[in-house]
C-alpha atoms as one frame of an Amber mdcrd trajectory, in Angstrom:
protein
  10.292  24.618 -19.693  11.405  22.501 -16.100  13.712  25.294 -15.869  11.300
  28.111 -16.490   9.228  26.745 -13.975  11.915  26.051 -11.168  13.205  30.113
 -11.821   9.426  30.958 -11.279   9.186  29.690  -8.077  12.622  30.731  -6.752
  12.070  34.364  -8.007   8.569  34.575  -6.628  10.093  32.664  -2.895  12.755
  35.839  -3.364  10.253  38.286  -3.731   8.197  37.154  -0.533  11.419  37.205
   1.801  12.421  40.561  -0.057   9.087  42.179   1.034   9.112  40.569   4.756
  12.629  41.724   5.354  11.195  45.163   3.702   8.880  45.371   6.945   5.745
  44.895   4.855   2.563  42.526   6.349   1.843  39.146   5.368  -0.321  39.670
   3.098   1.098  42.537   1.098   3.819  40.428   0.582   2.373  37.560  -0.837
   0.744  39.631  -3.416   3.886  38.543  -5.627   2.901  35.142  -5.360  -0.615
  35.893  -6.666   0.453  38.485  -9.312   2.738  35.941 -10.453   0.814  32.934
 -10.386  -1.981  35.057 -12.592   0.645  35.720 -15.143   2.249  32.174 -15.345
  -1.109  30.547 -15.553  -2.536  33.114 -18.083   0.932  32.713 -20.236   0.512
  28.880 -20.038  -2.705  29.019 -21.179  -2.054  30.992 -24.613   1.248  28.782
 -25.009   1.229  25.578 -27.717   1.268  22.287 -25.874   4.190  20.390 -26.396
   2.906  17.222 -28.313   5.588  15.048 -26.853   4.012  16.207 -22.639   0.643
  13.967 -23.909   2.464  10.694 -23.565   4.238  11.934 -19.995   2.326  10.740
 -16.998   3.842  11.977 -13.022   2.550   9.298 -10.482   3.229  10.960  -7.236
   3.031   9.235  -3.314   4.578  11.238  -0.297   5.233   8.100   1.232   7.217
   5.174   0.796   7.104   3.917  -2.678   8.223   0.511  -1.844   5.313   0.066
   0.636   2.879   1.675  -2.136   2.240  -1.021  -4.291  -0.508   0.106  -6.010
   1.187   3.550  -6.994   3.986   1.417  -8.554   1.353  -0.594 -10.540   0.212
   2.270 -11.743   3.103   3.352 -12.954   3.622   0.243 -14.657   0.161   0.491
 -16.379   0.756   3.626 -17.782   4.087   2.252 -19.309   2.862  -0.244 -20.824
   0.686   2.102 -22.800   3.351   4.427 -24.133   3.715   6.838 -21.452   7.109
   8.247 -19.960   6.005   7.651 -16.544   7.678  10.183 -13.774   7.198   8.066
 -10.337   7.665  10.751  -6.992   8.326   9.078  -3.475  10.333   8.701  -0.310
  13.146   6.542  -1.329  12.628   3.941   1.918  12.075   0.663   0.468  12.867
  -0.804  -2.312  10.359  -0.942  -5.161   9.693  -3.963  -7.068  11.882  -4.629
  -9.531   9.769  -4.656 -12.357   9.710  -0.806 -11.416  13.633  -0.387 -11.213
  13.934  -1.952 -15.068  11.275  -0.353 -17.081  13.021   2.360 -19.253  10.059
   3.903 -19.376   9.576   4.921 -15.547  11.906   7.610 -13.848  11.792   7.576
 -10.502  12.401  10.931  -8.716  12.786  10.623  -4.712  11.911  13.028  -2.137
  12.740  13.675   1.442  10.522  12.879   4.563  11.149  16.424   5.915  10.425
  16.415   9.946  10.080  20.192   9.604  10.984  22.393  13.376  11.341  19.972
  16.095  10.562  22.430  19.252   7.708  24.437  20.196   3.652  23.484  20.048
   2.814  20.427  18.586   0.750  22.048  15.772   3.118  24.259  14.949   6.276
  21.750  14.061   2.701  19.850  11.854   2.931  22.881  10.240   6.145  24.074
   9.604   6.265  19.902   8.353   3.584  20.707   5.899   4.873  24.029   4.517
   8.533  22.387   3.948   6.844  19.715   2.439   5.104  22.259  -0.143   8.179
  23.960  -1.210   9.867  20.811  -1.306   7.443  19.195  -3.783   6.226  22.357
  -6.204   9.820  22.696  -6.950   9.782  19.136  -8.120   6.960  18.957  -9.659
   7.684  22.282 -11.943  11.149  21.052 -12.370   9.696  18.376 -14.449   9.143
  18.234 -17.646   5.583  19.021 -19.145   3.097  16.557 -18.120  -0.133  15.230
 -19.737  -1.263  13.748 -16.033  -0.381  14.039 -12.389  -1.700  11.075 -10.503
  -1.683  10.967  -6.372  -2.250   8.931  -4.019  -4.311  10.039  -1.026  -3.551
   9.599   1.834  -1.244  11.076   3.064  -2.874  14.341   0.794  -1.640  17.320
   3.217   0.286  18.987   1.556   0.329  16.850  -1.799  -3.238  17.506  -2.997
  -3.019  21.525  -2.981   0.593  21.285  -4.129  -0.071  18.887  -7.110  -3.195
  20.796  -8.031  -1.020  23.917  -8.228   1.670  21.956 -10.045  -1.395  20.814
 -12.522  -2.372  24.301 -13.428   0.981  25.550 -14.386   1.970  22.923 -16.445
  -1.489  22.200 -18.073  -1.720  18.448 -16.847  -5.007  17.000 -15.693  -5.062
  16.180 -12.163  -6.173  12.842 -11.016  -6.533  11.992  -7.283  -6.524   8.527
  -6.048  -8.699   7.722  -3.171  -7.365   4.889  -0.671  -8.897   6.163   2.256
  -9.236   9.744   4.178  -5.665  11.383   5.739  -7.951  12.624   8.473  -9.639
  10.063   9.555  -5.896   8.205  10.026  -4.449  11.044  12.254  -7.986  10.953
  14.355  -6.996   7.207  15.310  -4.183   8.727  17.062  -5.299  12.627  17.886
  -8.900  11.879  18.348 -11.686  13.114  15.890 -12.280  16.746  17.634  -8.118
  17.614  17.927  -7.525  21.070  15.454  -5.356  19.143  13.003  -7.768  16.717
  12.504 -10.759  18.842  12.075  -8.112  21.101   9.530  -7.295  17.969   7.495
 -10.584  16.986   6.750 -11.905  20.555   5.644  -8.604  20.560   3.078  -9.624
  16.923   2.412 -13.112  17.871   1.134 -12.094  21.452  -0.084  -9.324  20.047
  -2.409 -10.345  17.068  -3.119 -13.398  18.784  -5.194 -10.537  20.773  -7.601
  -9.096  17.619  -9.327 -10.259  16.608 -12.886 -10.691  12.663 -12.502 -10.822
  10.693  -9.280 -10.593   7.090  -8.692 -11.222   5.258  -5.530 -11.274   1.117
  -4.019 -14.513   0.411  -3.272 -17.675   1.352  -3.908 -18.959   2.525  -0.818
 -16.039   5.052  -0.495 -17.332   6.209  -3.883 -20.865   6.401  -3.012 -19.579
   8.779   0.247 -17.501  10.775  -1.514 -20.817  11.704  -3.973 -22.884  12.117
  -1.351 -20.832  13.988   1.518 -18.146  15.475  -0.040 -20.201  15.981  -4.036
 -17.248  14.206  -5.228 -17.515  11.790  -8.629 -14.913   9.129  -8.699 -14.501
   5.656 -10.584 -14.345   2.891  -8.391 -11.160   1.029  -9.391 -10.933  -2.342
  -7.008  -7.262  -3.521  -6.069  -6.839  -6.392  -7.901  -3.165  -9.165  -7.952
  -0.837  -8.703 -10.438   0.471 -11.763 -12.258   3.071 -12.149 -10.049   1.064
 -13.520  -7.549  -0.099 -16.926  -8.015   0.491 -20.404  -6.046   4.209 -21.565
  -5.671   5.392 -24.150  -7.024   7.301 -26.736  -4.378  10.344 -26.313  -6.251
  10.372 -22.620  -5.819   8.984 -22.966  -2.209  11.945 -25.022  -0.904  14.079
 -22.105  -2.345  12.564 -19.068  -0.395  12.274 -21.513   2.544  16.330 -22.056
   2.230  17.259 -18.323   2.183  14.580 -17.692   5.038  16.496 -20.200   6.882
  19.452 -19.157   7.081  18.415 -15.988   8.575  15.334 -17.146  10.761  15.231
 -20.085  12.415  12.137 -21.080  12.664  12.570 -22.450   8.788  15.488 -24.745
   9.829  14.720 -28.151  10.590  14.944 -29.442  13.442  15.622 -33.264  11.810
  19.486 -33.842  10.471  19.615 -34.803   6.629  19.257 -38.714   5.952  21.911
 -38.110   3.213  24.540 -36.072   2.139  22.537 -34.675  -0.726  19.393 -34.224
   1.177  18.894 -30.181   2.246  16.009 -30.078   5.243  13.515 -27.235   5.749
  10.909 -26.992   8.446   8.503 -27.476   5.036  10.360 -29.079   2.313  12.806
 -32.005   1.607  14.972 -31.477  -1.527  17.333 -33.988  -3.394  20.109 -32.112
  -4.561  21.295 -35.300  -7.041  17.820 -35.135  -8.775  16.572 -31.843  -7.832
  13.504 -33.645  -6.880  11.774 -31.712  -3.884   8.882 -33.255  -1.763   6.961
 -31.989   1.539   7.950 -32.778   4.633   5.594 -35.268   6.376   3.802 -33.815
   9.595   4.802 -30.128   8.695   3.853 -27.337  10.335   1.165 -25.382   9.038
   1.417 -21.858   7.682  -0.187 -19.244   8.967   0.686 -15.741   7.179  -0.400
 -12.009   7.944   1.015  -8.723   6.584   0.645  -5.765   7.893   2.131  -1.632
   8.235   2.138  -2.097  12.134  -0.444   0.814  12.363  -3.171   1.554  14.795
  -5.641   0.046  12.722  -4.361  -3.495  12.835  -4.676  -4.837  16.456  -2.748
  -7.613  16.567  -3.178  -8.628  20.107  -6.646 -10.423  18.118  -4.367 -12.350
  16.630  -1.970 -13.027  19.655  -5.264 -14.607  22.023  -6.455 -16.224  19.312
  -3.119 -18.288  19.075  -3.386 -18.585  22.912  -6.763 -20.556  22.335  -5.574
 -22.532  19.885  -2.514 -24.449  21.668  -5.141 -25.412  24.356  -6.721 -27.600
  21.726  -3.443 -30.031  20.733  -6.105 -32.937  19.248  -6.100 -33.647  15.737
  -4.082 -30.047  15.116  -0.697 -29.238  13.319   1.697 -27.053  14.934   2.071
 -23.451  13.504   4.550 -21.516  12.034   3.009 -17.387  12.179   4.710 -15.520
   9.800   3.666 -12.224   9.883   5.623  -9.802   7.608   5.839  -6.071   7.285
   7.497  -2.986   8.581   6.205  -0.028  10.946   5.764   2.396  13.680   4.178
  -0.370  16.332   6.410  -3.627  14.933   8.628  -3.281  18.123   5.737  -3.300
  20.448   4.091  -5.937  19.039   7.776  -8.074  19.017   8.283  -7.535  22.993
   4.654  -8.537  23.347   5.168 -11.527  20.856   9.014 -12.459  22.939   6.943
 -12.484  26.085   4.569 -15.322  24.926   5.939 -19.145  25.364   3.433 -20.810
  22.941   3.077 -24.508  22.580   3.153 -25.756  19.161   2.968 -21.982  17.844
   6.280 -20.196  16.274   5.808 -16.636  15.556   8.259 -14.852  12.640   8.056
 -11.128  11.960  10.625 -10.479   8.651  10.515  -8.302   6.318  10.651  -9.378
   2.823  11.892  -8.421  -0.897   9.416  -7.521  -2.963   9.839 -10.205  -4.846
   9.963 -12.756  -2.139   6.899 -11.692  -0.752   3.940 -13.459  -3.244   6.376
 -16.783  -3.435   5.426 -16.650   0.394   1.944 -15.870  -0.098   1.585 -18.865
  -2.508   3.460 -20.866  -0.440   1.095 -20.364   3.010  -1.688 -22.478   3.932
  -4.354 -19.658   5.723  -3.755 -16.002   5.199  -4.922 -13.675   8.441  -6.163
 -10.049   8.469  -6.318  -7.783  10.971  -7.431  -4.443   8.954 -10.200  -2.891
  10.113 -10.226   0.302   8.084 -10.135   4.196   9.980 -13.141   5.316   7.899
 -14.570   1.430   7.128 -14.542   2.676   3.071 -11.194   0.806   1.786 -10.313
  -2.768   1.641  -7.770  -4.703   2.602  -4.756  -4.953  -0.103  -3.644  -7.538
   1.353  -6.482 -10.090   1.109  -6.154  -8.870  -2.583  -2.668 -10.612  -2.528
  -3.812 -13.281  -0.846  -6.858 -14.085  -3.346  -4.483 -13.871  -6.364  -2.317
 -16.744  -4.684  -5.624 -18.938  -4.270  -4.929 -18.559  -0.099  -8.158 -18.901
   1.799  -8.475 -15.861   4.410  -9.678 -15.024   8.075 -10.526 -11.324   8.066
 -11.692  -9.118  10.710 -14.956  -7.642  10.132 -15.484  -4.117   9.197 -18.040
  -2.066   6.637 -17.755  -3.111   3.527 -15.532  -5.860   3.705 -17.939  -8.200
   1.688 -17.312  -6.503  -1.529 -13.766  -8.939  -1.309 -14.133 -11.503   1.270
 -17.159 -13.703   0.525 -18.233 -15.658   3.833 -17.809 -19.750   3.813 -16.914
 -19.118   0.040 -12.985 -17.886  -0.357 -12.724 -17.188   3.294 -13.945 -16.915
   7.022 -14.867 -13.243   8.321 -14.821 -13.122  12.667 -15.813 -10.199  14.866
 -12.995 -11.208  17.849  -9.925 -13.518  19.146 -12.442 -16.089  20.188 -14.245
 -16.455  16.895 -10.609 -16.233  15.133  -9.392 -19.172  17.853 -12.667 -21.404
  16.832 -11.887 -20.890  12.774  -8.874 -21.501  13.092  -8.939 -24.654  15.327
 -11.885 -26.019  12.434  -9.811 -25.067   9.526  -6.830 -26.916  10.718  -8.472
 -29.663  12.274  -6.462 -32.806  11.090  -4.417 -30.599   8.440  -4.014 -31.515
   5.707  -7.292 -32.690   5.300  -8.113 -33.152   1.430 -11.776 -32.413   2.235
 -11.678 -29.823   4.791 -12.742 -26.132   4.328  -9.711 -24.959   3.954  -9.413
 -27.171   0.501 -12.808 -25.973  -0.499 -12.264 -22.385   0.010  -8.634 -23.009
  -2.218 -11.094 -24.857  -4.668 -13.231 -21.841  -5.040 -10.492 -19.201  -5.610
  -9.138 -21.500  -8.276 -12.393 -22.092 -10.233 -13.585 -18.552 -10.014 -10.577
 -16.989 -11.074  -8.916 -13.486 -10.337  -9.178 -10.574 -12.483  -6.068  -9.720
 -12.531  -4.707  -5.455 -12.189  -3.789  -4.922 -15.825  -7.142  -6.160 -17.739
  -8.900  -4.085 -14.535  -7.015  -0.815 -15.136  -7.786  -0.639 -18.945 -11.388
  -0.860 -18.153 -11.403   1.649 -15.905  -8.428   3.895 -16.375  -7.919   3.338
 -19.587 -11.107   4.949 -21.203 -10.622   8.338 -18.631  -7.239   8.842 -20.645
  -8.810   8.373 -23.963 -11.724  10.699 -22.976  -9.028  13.385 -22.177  -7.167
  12.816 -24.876 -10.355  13.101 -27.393
């Protein structure tokens, strides 16, 4: 059937240019497209599923799948259940390697396609997006027959239409997974009134209403996509896998090792006491007995991801540091490890090379998955800059953060307190200033047993994180059954 479907679309493409080349107008000669759409979709429809397409699930991103965590946990969820799991995505990064091993989950890449690169800026968008859409139909009806297509939004434009299509032929539900809105991302950049952005938010709303399920990370992005775009979705929140959780020393002196050898802001500046003593800016380790302690009078840790996007300003967190090394009394010095990888990284790094902080270290790598929660468990105060483009989705990061027990400072935005809970896991600031005063109280005679910083730890431990594979089989979990039924 892949085949069948591939030859569809390469005969109907051939009868389009056929017809153009034949002189006729546009639309006379896309009337094969709808003449054979008609037919393929009534044939499909008369056709005897294939019992074997109900346990194959497609979990499609057109974007990075190593940056998409959540898309991979999906995939990983729908594994575990018994599904043949098809996982679509630019091939950039790495995914985790939980991913890479499950027998269960193929994973197909794509190309970024740049489409024309001369003439009018909306037309290279759009020859970008109609590239795309070839690109993708081909692979999705190349596939083999599929109970569900699941995709991530944003980026939607041209995957929503194009997987919708895809859904239709092939007979699979179509499931759309709300992170945010495309548009209001390109209006950070274009402004709200440019013509693309106005475009992607009509094809936001008008496609967005054609899929069969819809999920979404918070509630108040699904109360506004009920109530402005008559769209019912299931909130499902972000929650930490299992694999993050607080390091253990041991395993911290490790990662703190391999960091060092590459950045040296984890080497110590003391020589080893011993021959079988190895030094990190954090750890001690005794190589005889394996025995590993913390360095007296470390630094602290100070740890922020981010996609180096337009909606993380990072010059917040640049003053703030400026404030903070004019209070040297009862403080530790820093190590600022913020990790990631993105469009403004190398603006930030010549503003971040141009600072001469006192007692402040800034680090910018960019980590393994794996390496990346053994960090997180490892830090002392997480940071987050996020501030959301349409002030409906939360912070994935903080969601990290909470599953390693690590106390946050998070920028205010709407609806940030359905995660971070004010003097009770975390601190939430409006500015640099407010940021400069937390952080100056948090670490004020570090490490201080009784300080907020210990209490906020406390709190995480005692009330415990739901964790993502108990939350997506109570709220994914039952949509699949109620198809199935």
């Amino acid at each position: 059937m892949a085949d069948a479907n591939a030859a569809v679309v390469l005969v109907t493409a051939s009868l389009v240019l056929l017809g153009l080349l034949a002189g006729l107008s546009l639309p006379w000669a896309l009337l094969p497209v709808a003449v054979v759409a008609f037919i393929f979709v009534l044939a499909r429809s008369l056709k005897a599923r294939d019992e074997s397409a109900l346990q194959n699930a497609c979990v499609l991103v057109l974007g990075d799948l190593g940056r998409s965590p959540r898309m991979q946990y999906h995939a990983l969820s729908l594994s575990r259940h018994g599904y043949n799991v098809t996982l679509i995505g630019f091939l950039g990064t790495k995914p985790h390697q939980d991913v890479l091993e499950d027998d269960r989950i193929d994973i197909v890449p794509i190309s970024e396609l740049k489409g024309i690169r001369v003439g009018p800026k909306i037309f290279r968008y759009a020859s970008k997006v109609v590239l795309q859409a070839v690109q993708l139909l081909y692979v999705l009806l190349k596939m083999e027959d599929q109970a569900y297509i699941l995709m991530q939004n944003p980026p939607g434009l041209p995957g929503i239409a194009v997987a919708w299509l895809a859904s239709r032929l092939c007979g699979a539900q179509f499931v759309i997974d709300w992170h945010n809105y495309g548009y209001s991302i390109m209006a950070l950049t274009l402004g709200e009134k440019h013509l693309i952005v106005k475009v992607a938010k009509w094809y936001e709303k008008f496609f967005g209403r054609v899929s069969d399920y819809n999920l979404c990370v918070t509630n108040a992005m699904r109360h506004d996509l009920q109530k402005n775009w008559n769209i019912r979705a299931t909130t499902l929140y972000d929650k930490p896998p299992s694999i993050f959780r607080e390091t253990p020393l041991k395993l911290q002196h490790e990662l703190f090792y391999r960091l060092a050898s590459v950045y040296p802001q984890f080497r110590s500046v003391r020589s080893p006491s011993y021959d079988t003593t190895k030094l990190t800016t954090f750890t001690e380790c005794n190589t005889k007995t394996g025995g590993v302690t913390a360095v007296a009078g470390r630094p602290a840790l100070l740890l922020s991801s981010t996609s180096w996007t337009e909606d993380e300003d990072f010059s917040v967190l640049l003053k703030a540091l400026e404030g903070f090394v004019e209070e040297e009394r009862n403080l530790p010095s820093l190590l600022c490890v913020i990790t990631g990888k993105g469009p403004l990284k190398d603006h930030y790094k010549k503003i971040i090379d141009s600072k001469d902080f006192k007692h402040v270290q800034i680090c910018t790598p960019w980590l393994e998955a794996e390496d990346y929660p053994v960090l997180l468990g490892s830090a002392d105060l997480g940071v987050c800059l996020h501030t959301s483009s349409s002030g409906l989705d939360l912070p994935m990061k903080v969601v990290d953060m909470f599953g390693c027990c690590l106390p946050v400072c998070a920028i205010d935005f709407q609806c940030l307190d359905e995660l971070v809970k004010h003097e009770e896991n975390g601190l939430i600031f409006k500015d640099s200033s407010e940021l400069s005063l937390q952080l100056k109280m948090l670490f004020s005679d570090f490490p201080n047993e009784q300080g907020k910083l210990s209490l906020f730890r406390q709190n995480l431990r005692e009330n415990g994180q739901q964790r993502w594979d108990e939350n997506w089989d109570h709220n994914v979990l039952p949509l699949l059954k109620e198809h199935c039924d």
